[in-house]
N, C-alpha and C positions, 0 to 999 in steps of 0.2 A: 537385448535391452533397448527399449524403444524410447526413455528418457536419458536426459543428458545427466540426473543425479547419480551422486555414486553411491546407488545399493549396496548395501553389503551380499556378498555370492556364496550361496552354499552351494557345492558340488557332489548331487547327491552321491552320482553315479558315472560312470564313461560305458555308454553301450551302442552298437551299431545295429541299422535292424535297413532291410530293403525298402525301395521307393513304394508309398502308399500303407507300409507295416506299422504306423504308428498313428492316433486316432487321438482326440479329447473324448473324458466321460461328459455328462450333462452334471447342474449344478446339484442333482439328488446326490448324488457320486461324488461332491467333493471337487468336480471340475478336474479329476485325477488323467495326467497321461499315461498314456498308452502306449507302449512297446514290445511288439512283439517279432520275438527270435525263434529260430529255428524250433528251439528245444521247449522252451515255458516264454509267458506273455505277464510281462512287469509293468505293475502300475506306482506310479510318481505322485503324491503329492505336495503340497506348493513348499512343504519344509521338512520332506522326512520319504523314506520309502515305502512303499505301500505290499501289499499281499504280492506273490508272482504265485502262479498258474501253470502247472507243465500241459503243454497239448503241444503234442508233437507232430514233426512235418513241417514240410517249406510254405511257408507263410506268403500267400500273395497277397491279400486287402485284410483291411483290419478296418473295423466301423465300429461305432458305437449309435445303437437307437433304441430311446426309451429305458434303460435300463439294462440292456443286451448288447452285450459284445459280441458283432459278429465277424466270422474268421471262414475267409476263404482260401484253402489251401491245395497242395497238389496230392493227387489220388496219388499214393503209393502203390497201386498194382496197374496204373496204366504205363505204359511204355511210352516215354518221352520223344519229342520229334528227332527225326533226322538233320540234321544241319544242313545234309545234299539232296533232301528228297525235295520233287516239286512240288508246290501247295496243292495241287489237285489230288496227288497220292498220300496225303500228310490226314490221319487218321485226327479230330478233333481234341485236343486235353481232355481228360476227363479233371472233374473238379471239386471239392467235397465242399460245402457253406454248411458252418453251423451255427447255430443262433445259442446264445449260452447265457443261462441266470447264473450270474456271480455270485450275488446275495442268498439265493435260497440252494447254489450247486447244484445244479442240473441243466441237463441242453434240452431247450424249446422246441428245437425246431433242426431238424438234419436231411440234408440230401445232397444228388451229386448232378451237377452241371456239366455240359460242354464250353469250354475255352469262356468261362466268364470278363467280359469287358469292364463291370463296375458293378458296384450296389451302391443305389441313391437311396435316400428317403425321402418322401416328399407327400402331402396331403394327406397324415395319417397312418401309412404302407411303407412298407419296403418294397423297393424293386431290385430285380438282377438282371441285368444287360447282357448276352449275351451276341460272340460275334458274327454266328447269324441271320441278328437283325430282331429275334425277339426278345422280349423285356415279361419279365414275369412278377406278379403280384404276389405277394406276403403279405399279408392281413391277420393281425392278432386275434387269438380267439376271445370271445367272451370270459368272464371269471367264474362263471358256473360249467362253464362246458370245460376248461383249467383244470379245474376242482376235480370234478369228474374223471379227468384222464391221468391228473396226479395221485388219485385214492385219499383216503380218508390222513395218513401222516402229514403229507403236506397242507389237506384243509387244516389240521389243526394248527400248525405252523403257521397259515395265514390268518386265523383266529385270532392266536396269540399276537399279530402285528396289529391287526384292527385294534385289539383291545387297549396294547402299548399307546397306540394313535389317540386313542381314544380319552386315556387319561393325562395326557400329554396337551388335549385340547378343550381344558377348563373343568369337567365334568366330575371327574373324581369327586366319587363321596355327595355328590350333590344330591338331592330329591328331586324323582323329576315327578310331577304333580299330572295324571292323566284324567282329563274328563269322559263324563261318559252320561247316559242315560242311565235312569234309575231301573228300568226292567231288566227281567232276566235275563232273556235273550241277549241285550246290551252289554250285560255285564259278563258274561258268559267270550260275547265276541272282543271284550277290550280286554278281560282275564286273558284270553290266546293270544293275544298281541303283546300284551308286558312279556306272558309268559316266554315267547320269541326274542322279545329285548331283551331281558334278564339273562336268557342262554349268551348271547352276545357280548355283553356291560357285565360283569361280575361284577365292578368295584363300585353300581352306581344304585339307586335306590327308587323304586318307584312308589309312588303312593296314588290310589283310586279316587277320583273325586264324582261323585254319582250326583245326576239334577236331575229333575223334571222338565220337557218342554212343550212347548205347545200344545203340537199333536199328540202328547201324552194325558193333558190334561183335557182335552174335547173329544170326548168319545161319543156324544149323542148327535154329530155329523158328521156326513163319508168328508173324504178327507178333500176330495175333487170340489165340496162346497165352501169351504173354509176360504180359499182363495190366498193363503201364505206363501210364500215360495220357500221359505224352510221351516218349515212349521216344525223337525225333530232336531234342529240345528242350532236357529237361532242363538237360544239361550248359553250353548253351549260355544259359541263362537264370542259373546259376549263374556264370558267369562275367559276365554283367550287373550280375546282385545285389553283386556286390566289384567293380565299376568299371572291371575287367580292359578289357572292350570299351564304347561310347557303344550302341551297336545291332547288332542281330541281324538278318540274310533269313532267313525259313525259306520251303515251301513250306506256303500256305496249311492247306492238309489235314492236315499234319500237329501242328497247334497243337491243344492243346484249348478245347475253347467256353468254357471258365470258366478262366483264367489267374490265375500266382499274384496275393498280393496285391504291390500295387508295381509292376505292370510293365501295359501298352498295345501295343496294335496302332496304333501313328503312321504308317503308310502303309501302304493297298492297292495295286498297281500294276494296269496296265491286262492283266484277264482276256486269256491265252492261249486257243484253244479247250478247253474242258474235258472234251469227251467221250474216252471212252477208243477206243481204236486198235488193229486186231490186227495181229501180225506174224506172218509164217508161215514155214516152216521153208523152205530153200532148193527143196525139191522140193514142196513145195506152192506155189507162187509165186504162180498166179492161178486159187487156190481161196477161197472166201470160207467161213465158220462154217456156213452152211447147205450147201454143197458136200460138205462133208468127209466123208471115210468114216465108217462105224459106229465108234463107240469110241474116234476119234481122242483124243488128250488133249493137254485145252490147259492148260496154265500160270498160273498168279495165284495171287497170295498174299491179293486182296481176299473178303472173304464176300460181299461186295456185287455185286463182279463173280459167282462164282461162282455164285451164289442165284438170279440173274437170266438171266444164261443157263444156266442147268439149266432153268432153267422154260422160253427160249426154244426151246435146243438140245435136246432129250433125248436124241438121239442120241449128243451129247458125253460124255466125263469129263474132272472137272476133278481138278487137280493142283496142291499148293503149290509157289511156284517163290521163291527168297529172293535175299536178293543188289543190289547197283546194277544202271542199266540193263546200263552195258558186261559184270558179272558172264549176268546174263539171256540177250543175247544169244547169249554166247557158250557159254550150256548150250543155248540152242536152237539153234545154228547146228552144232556140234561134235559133238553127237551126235542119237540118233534118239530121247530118250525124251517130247520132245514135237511135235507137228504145229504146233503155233503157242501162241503168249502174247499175253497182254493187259495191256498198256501205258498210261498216260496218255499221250495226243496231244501235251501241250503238252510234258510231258518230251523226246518224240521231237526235236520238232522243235526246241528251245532246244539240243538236240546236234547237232542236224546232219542229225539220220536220218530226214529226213521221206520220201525215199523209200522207206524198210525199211515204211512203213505200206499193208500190205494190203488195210485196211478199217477206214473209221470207224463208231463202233455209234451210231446215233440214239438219240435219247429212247424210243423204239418196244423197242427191242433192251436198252438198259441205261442207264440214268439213272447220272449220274456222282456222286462225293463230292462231298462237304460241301467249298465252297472250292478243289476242283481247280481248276487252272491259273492261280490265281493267287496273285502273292508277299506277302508279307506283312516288313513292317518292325516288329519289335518294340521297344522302349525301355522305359525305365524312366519313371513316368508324371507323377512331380513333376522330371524333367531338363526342362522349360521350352522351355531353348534347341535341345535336341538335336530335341524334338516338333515343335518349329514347324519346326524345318530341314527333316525326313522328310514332314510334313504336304506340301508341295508336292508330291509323286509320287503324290498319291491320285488315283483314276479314279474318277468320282461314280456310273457306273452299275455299277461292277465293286463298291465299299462297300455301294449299296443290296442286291446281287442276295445278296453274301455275307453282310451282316448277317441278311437275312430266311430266309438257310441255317442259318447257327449258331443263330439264334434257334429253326427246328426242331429243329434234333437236340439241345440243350441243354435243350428241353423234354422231350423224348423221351426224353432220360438217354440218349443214344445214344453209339455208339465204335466203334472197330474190329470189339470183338468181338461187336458186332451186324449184320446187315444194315438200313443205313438210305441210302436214296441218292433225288438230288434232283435238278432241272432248275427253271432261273430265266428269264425274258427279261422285259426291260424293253422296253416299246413304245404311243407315243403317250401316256409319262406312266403310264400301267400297268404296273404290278410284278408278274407272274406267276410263283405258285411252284409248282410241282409236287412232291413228298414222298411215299415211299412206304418202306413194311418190309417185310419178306419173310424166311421160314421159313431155314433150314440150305437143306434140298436146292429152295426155290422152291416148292413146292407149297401152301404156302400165302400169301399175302399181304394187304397191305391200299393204297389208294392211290389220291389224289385230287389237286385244283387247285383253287389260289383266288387272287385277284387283291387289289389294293389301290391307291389312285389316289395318287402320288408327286410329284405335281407344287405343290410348297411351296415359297417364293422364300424367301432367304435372307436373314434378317433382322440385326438387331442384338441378338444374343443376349450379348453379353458380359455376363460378370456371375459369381454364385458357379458356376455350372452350366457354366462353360466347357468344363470337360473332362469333361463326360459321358460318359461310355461306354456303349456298346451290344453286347451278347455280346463285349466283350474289348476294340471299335473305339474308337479315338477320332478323330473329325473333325470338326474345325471350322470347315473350310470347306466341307460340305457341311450344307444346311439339318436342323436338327434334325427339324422336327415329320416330313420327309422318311424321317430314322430310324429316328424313334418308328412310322413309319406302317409300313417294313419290317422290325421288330423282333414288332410286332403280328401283321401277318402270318403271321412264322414259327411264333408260339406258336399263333396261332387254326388254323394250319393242322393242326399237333402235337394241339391237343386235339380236333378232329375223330376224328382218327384213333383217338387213344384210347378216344376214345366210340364206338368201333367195334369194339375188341378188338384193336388194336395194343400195346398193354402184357403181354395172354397171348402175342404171339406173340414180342414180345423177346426175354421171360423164356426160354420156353422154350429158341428158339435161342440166349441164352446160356448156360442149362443144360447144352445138350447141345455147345456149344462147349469149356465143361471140361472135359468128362466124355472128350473125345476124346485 
């Protein structure tokens, strides 16, 4: 009793337990003590007793972190010290730590130490001291990789908490209103996305809100001449701003890298392929880009495609081709004035038309945009409830790969009306980007690869920095310093190039982009 009044004293319990056996939960817990005895481990709350736990064995450290009691005790099959032997003949403890979910029943985490000193926590981790002299790291795994190794009972177990959460924090029964582009394609990609929330949100309601925007409505110039920097957004962000819609799908690509203020990227979905795709004309069927006659002329309204294969194909001409896919198609398909187009793969195939693809172009052939093939959920970035909802549809490797894209070309001042195009892979923990620029007609360029190590556990970051953003992202359940590490990247990669002479070659090619 640390004040002088006189509390009244209830006396839950009289129990003894060894130096270091007893622990505080955190305040999810109730702020429940902790005592644990030989036989079972009894938890205290502030006016009544709480659940006890049999785990048997002599109890040496009792902790609590993050939601995990953890118990380190003595191996029953190792043979205890001598009391007369010398320390140099004295065989070390052996020592069992286990890590144990109270709430869902089950152990996290088990193994056996030599003669352990202590377990701290500190900076996110656990560690265990041991006495000689090294200190070992514990690091929580991610919630998919969890999932994974608990099997499909337990995901739905944590389903059912999400969803509990869920309705618990406003939502229940609400409409949540999503915008979208009026094409098919659009609606096709924001249909996949409700249909994902709705697995998620039983109890919640969504409703489609279809527009037209800009670049929907100006189809008789490439889009590089337009000069908007969201010409498929816009509209559809201003309809955010007055509350009209909760959230926006667009396709990744076409967002720009620096967004207005007020609004966030609340979910990445899991990357589609991103390379671009050719489709060929019905009498060219199974001719590939390098087959094709002299002069053929292929279609794209990208500079980036164009740029790229001019340099690859020279035999080719390229030609701006405008319009949705089903428009495209059916100028390639209906008349003769192209031999083939080039498509985004993922567009293809989120329609149906995976087998209209002729030919996919490697990294070797053309490096894809910024963010192709995957979707992006926008919101508004103080909506709270609506962020956390979309947060769960993020894909951690598709976040890092795109972060470390936007992060080049927003250093790069890059856009449509430049050729700037990129290639990502995540592997063994390694963030590889690849970034390159290139002239109007490809004959001149610049282009390189750099790497960054991504492998950061995810901490307990809450606090004023929660909603960080990274080139426009926000995600909070992916580890920040993971972020920061591919946000870095894409600038370190950007100023490379720069300091190469990629800044003359923009310019130029945007120069002579208006000039056209």
């Amino acid at each position: 009793m640390l004040s002088g009044k006189d509390y009244p004293r209830l006396e839950l319990d009289t129990r003894g337990c060894g130096l270091r056996c007893s622990t505080l939960s955190d305040p999810s817990q109730d702020l429940q003590f902790i005592v644990a005895g030989n036989e079972c481990v009894y938890l205290y709350q502030p006016d009544e007793r709480g659940p006890c736990f049999a785990f048997e064995g002599q109890k040496l450290i009792v902790h609590w972190y993050r939601g995990y009691l953890i118990i380190v005790s003595k191996d029953r099959k190792s043979s205890p010290k001598s009391e007369f032997a010398g320390s140099d003949t004295q065989n070390s403890d052996k020592q069992i730590l286990n890590v144990y979910d109270l709430c869902n029943k089950f152990i996290a985490y088990s193994s056996v130490f030599d003669d352990v000193v202590d377990v701290l926590a500190e900076w996110g981790s656990l560690y265990v001291l041991t006495r000689d002299g090294k200190i070992h790291a514990l690091q929580e795994k991610d919630t998919q990789t969890k999932l994974e190794a608990l099997g499909l009972e337990k995901s739905i177990a944590m389903e059912k908490t999400l969803r509990k959460t869920q309705d618990e924090n406003g939502l229940k029964n609400r409409v949540i209103r999503v915008g979208t582009r009026k094409s098919q394609l659009a609606r096709i990609q924001t249909d996949s996305v409700v249909e994902m929330l709705r697995k998620r949100y039983l109890n919640l309601h969504f409703e489609i809100v279809a527009m037209s925007t800009t670049g929907d409505k100006i189809l008789d110039t490439a889009l590089s001449k337009i000069g908007e920097k969201s010409l498929f957004t816009k509209e559809l962000e201003n309809a955010l701003e007055r509350n009209e819609v909760d959230l926006v799908v667009h396709s990744l690509k076409d967002l720009p890298t620096s967004l207005p203020p007020g609004f966030t990227i609340g979910a990445i979905c899991k990357r589609e392929n991103p390379h671009d795709a050719v489709v060929f004309h019905p009498k060219n069927y199974e001719e590939t880009l390098n087959s094709l006659p002299e002069k053929s002329v292929i279609g794209t309204s990208s500079l980036r495609r164009a740029a790229q294969l001019k340099r690859r194909f020279p035999h080719l001409e390229f030609r701006d081709i405008r319009g949705n896919l089903n428009t495209r198609l059916k100028k390639l398909d209906e008349k003769e004035d192209f031999s083939a187009i080039i498509l985004a793969a993922a567009g293809l195939r989120r329609m149906g038309w995976e087998n209209r693809i002729g030919q996919i172009l490697n990294p070797e052939d053309c490096l894809y945009a910024v963010g192709q093939g995957a979707l992006a959920v926008e919101v508004r970035a103080r909506d709270e409830e609506i962020l956390d909802m979309v947060s769960a549809l993020h894909d951690g490797e598709t976040v890092l790969c795109c972060i470390a894209e936007r992060a080049f070309m927003r250093h790069l001042e890059g856009g449509c009306s430049v050729p700037v195009a990129v290639s990502t892979m995540l592997k063994d923990s390694q963030l590889y980007l690849t970034g390159a620029v290139y002239s109007l007609d490809g004959s001149d360029s610049l282009k390189d690869t750099m790497q960054t190590d991504v492998n950061y556990p995810q901490q307990n970051e809450e606090g004023p920095n929660d909603n960080t953003q990274y080139v426009g992202i926000t995600a909070k359940n992916i580890p920040r310093h993971a972020q920061e590490a591919a946000e870095n990247l894409g600038v370190e990669l950007a100023r490379l190039l720069l300091s190469k002479g990629a800044k003359r070659i923009l310019s130029v090619a945007k120069q002579l982009n208006d000039a056209r």
